[in-house]
C-alpha positions in Angstrom: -130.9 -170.8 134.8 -131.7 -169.8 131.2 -134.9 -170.5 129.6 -133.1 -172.2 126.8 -131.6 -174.5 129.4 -135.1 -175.4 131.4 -136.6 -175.9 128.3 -133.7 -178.2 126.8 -134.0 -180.1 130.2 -137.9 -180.2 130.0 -138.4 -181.8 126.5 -135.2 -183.4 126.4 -136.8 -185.9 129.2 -139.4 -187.1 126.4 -138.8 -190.2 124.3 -136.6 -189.9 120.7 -136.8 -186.2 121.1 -133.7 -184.0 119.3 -132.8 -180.4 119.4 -131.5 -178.1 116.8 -131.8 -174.4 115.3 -135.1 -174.0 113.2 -134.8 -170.5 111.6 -132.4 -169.6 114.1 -134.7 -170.8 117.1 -133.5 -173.7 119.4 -136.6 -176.1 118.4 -137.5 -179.5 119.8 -138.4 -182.5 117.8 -139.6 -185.8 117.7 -137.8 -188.4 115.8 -135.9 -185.5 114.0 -138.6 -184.9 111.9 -141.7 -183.0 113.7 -141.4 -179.9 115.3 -143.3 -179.7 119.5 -141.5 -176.6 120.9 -139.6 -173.6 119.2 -138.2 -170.7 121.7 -137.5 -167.4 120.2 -135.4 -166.3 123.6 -135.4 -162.7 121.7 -138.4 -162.3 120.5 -139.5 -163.0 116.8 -141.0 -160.4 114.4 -144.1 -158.6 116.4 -143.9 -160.1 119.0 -140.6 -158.7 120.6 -140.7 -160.3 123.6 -138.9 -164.0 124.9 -141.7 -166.8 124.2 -142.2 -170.2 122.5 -144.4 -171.7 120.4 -145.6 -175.2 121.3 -148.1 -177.9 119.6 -151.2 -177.5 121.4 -154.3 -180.2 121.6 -157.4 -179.1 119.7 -159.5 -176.1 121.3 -156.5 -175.3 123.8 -155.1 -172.3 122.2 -158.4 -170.2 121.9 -158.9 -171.2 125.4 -156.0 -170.2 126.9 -155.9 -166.9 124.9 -159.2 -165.7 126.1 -158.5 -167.0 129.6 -155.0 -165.3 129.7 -154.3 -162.7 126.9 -151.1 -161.7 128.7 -149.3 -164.7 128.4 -150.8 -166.5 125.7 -151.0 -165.3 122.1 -151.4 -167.0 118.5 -148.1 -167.5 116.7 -147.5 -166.6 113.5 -147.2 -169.5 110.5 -148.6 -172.2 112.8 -151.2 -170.7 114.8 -154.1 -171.2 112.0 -152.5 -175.3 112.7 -153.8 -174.5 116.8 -150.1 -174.0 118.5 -150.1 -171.7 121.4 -147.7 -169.0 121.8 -146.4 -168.6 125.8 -144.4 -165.3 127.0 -141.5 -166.1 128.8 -141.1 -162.0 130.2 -142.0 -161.5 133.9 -142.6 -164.3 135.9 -142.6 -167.4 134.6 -144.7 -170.6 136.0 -142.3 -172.9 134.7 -144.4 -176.0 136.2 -146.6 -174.7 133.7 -144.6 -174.7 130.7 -143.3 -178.1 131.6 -147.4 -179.4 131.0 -147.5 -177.2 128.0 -144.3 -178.7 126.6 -145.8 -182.3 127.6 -149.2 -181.7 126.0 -147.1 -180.5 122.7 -145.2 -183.3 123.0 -148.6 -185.8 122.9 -149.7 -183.8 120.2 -147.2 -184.8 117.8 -145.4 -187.7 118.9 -147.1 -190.9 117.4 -148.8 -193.5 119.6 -146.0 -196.0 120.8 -144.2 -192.9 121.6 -146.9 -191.6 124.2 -147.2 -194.8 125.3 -143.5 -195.4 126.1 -144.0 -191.8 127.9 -146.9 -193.3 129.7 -145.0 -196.2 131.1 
């Protein structure tokens, strides 16, 4: 299975969420209007390597980029906003990008959404 299709699968499952290119990216969003999850399946500028960018809750992303500097970076453009960038090369824990994708998802969605999630 291609990442593209676990990750369409994953954040598909979330409430009112759409999919559609963003700058050429297959990109997640809730209600059509706010971005949660972008994956650049080929890389995107520096970082030439498969990944994704995903909202992240406050204090996460410098967290997980000390913890794990091989798999977790800072994006470009929206990185200084606290989204986390996740390589997608080598082995993938994809249990793991399904809470990542989830915690994006909280991060942006508005209340009655996470609460309709929650039910």
């Amino acid at each position: 299975m291609t990442a593209v299709t676990r990750l369409r699968a994953i954040c598909m499952a979330f409430p009112e969420v759409s999919e559609r290119l963003s700058h050429g990216a297959p990109t997640w969003f809730v209600r059509g209007k706010k971005t949660f999850v972008t994956l650049w399946e080929h890389g995107h500028h520096d970082n030439d390597f498969p990944h994704l960018w995903c909202a992240a809750p406050a204090g996460v992303q410098g967290e997980l980029t000390a913890e794990a500097r091989e798999r977790f970076f800072r994006p470009p453009y929206v990185g200084h906003r606290g989204w986390l960038g996740v390589r997608l090369d080598g082995e993938v824990d994809w249990a793991e990008i399904a809470e990542l994708c989830e915690d994006a998802y909280r991060t942006i969605a508005p209340a009655t959404l996470v609460k309709r999630l929650d039910a």
